[in-house]
C-alpha positions in Angstrom: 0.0 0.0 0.0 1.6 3.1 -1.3 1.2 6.4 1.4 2.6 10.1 1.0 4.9 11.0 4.0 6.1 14.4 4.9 9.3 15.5 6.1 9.0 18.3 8.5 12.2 19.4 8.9 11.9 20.3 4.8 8.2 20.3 3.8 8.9 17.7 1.2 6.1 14.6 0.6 7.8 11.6 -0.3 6.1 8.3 -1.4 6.1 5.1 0.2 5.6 2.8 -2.5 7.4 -0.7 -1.4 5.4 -2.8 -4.1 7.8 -1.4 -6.6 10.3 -3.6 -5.5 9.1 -6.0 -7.1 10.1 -4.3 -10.5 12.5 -5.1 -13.1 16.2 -4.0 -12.5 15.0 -2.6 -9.0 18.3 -1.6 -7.7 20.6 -1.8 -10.6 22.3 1.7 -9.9 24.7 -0.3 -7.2 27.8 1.5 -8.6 30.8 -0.2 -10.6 34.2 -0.9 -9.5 36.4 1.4 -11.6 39.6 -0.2 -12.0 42.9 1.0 -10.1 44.7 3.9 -12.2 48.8 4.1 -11.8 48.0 7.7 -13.5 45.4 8.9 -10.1 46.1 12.5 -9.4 45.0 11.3 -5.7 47.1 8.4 -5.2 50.3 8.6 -3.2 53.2 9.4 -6.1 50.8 11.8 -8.1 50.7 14.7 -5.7 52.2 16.9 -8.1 49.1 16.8 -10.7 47.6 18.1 -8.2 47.3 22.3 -6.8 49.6 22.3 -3.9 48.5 21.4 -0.6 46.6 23.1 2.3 46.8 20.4 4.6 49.0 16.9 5.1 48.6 14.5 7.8 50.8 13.5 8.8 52.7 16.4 7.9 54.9 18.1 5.3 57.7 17.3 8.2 57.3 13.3 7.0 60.7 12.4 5.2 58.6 9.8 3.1 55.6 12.0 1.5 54.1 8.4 -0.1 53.1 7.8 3.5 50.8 10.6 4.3 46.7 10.2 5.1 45.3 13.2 4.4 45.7 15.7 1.7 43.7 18.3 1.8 44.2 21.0 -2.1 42.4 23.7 -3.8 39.9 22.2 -6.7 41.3 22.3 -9.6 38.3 22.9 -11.5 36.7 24.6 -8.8 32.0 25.7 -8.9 33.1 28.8 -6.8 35.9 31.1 -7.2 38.2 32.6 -5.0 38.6 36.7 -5.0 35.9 37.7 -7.3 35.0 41.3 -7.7 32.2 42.9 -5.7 29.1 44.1 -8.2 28.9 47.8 -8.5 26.9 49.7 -6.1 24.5 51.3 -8.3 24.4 48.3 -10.1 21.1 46.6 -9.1 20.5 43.0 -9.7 18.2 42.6 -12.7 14.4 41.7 -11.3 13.9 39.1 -13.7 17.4 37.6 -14.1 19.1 37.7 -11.4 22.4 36.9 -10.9 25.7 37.4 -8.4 29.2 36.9 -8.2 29.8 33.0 -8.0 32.4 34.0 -4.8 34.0 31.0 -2.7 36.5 28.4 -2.3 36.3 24.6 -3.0 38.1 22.2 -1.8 39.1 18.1 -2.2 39.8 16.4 1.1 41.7 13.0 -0.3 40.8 11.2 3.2 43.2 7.9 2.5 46.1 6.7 0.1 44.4 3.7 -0.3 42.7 3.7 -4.2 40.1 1.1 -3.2 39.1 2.4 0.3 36.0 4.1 1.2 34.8 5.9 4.1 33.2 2.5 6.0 36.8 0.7 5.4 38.5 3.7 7.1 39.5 2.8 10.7 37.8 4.7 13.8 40.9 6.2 14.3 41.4 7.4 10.6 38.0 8.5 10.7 38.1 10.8 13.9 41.1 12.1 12.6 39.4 12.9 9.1 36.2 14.6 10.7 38.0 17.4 12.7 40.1 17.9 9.5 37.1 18.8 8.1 35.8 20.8 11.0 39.1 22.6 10.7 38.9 23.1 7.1 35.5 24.5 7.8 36.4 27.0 10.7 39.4 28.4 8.1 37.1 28.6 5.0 34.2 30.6 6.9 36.9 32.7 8.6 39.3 33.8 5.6 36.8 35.2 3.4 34.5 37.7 4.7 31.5 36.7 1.8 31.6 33.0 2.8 28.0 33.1 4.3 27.8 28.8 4.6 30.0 25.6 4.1 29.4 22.7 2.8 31.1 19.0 2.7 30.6 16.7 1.1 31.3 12.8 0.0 30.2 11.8 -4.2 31.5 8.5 -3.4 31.0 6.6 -6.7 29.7 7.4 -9.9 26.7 7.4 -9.8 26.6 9.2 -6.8 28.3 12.5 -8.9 32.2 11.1 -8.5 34.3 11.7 -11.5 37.4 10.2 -10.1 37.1 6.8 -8.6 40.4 7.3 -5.5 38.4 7.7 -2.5 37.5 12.1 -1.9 35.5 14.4 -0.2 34.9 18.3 -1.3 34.3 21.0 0.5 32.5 24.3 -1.0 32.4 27.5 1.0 29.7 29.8 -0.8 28.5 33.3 -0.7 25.2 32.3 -1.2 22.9 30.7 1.4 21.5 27.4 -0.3 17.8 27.6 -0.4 17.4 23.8 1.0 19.9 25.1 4.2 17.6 28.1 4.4 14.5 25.7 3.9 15.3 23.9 7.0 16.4 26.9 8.9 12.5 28.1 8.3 10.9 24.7 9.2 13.1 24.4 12.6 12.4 28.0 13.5 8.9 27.5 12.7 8.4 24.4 15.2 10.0 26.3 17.9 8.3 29.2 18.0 4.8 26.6 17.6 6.2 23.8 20.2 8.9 25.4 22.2 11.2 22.2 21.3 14.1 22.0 18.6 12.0 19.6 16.2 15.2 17.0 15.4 16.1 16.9 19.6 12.9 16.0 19.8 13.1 13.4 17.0 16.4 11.9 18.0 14.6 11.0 21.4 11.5 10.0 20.1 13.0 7.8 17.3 15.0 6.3 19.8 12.0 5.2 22.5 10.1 3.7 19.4 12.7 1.7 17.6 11.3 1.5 14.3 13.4 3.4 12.7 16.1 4.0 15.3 19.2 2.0 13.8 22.1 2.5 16.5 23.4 4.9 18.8 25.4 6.4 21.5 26.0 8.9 24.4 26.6 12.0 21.4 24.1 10.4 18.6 21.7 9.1 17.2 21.6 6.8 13.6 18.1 6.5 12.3 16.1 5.8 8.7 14.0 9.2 8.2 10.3 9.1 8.4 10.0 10.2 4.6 13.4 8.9 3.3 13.6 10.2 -0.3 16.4 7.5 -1.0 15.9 3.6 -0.4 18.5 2.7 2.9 19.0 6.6 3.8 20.6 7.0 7.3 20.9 10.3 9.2 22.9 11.3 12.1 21.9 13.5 14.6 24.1 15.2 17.7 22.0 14.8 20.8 23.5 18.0 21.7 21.9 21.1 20.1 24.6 22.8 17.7 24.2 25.0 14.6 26.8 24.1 12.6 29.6 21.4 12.3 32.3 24.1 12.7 31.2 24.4 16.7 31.4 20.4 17.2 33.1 19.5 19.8 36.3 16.8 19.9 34.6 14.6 22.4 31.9 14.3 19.8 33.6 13.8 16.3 35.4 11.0 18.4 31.5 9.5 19.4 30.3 10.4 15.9 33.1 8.7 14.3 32.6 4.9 15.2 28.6 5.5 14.6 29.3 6.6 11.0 31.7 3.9 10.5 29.7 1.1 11.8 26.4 2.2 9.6 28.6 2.8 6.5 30.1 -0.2 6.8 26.9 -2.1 7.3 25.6 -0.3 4.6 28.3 -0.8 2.0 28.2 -4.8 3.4 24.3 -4.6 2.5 24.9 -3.4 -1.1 27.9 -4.2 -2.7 29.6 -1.4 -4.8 27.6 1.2 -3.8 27.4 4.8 -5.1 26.3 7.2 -1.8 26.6 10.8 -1.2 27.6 11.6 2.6 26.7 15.5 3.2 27.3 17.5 6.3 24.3 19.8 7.1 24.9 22.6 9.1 23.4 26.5 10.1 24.2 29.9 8.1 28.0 30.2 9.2 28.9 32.3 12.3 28.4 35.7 12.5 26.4 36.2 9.2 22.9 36.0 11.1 20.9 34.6 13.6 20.9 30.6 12.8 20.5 29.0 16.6 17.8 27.6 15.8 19.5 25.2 13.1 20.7 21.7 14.5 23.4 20.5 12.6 23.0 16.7 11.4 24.7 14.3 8.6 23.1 12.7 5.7 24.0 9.6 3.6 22.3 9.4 0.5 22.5 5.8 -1.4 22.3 5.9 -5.0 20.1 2.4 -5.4 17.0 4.1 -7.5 17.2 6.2 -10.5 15.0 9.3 -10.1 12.7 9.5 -13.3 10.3 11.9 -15.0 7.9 12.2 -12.6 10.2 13.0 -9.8 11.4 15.8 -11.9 8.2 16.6 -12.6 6.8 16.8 -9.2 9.2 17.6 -7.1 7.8 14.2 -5.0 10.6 11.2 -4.4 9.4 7.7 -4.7 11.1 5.0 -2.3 10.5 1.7 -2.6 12.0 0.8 1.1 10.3 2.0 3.4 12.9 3.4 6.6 11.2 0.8 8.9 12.5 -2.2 6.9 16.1 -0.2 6.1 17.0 0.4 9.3 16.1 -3.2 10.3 18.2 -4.2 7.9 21.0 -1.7 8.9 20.9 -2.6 12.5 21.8 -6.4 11.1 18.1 -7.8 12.0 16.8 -9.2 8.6 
């Protein structure tokens, strides 16, 4: 029986339609394995095709540079660029095409040297040590240019999750421009406090947690659970039990709880479905200082690519999931 669901932390409907499972090549879009390249611009030997370095763990101080686990570089090609001129002042946008300096910085994180890893094969350790990189980068990117008004990372893992290099990346893109889905939420969360008095997703972690249907794992700093309206078959978010705007005000003790939460579920996930395109994406607030965003609570999203999104979806703005989150996170907490 299909039902509409909505997602209030966005507004979005999504259907639950689980009978079209039983469709031909229902989850076909696992991925593929691209093959190992000796010519990777990410692998360890090829740092030089790529723009220098910000950041090396373990350091630029390491007599063998093959042996680093981190590399953190300017995009090449970057969506945003740096140091872009200011529009005139008397030089109104136009009312019916708008448009604005595309001002900002992207950046790849190469999280491991390894050309076959991924973020669930990463150890706890590696992991940790790769989410406070990117808390870091974040804190830098929001603080060295005065237009970056939000940050965003973010994991293509795969192709047909957006990846266009198959060594193992994440980006980051600082932007000038608040996206509308971040300002979407920020709307939504503000609107259920002023109604209920409560941050609507500490509310949720809590109540996902005492009913169990969805809840998939947790611990003292989080929560794992399948959203009510997943738009994606097997999506997993993570939520801080501790209210926060944005990632760049997580705290160490939590990345180091966060981190063997997002390792087990990835891992379980990428066990579930072999060769697996995902998107991993960091949500957080407006960045500090640009305006009043406490009423954002900052969360991570994994996205699996399993289902191609069709005409209609386009169409209608409506997502169709054939798993319900009830079954995934059954599934994802090892209970077929």
């Amino acid at each position: 029986m299909s039902r509409f669901r909505k997602d209030l932390l966005t507004g979005r409907r999504v259907i639950m339609a689980s009978g079209r499972q039983l469709r031909p090549d229902e989850f076909r879009n696992t991925g593929v394995s691209w093959p190992e390249s000796r010519l990777c611009p990410f692998c360890p030997g090829q740092e030089h095709r790529t723009t220098p370095p910000v950041l090396t763990l373990p350091g630029p101080e390491s007599v063998d540079q093959k042996k680093w686990e981190i590399r953190v570089f300017p995009n090449m090609y970057p969506a945003l660029d740096e140091g872009l001129p200011l529009p005139e002042r008397n030089s109104g946008p136009d009312p019916l095409f708008p448009e604005a300096p595309g001002a900002g910085r992207h950046e790849v994180v190469a999280y491991t040297a390894d050309h076959q890893g991924s973020l669930g094969r990463l150890s706890v350790a590696h992991l940790e040590l790769l989410l406070r990189v990117i808390r870091d980068r974040c804190r830098a990117l929001a603080a060295e240019q005065a237009e970056v008004v939000h940050v965003l990372p973010f994991c293509n893992h795969g192709p047909l999750a957006g990846a266009t290099l198959a060594h193992p990346h994440l980006q980051i893109l600082a932007s000038s421009v608040l996206p509308a889905l971040i300002r979407r939420k920020q709307e939504c969360l503000a609107e259920h406090a002023h109604r209920q008095g409560e941050c609507l997703l500490c509310r949720l972690a809590g109540e996902e947690e005492s009913r169990g249907e969805r809840f998939i794992a947790g611990n003292e700093a989080w929560v794992a659970l399948a959203p009510w309206a997943s738009r994606f078959p097997y999506e997993i978010q993570l939520l801080p039990r501790r209210h926060g705007p944005s990632l760049e005000e997580a705290e160490d003790r939590e990345l180091a709880l966060l981190a063997p939460l997002m390792q087990r579920v990835l891992a379980r996930l990428e066990g579930i479905h072999q060769n697996l395109s995902y998107n991993v994406v960091f949500q957080s607030g407006p960045a500090a200082g640009c305006w009043d965003g406490a009423e954002f609570h900052w969360h991570v999203e994994i996205l699996p690519r399993l289902a191609r999104q069709a005409g209609f979806e386009a169409g209608s703005g409506f997502a169709i999931n054939s798993v319900t989150p009830e079954h995934a996170a059954q599934r994802l907490r090892g209970k077929e």
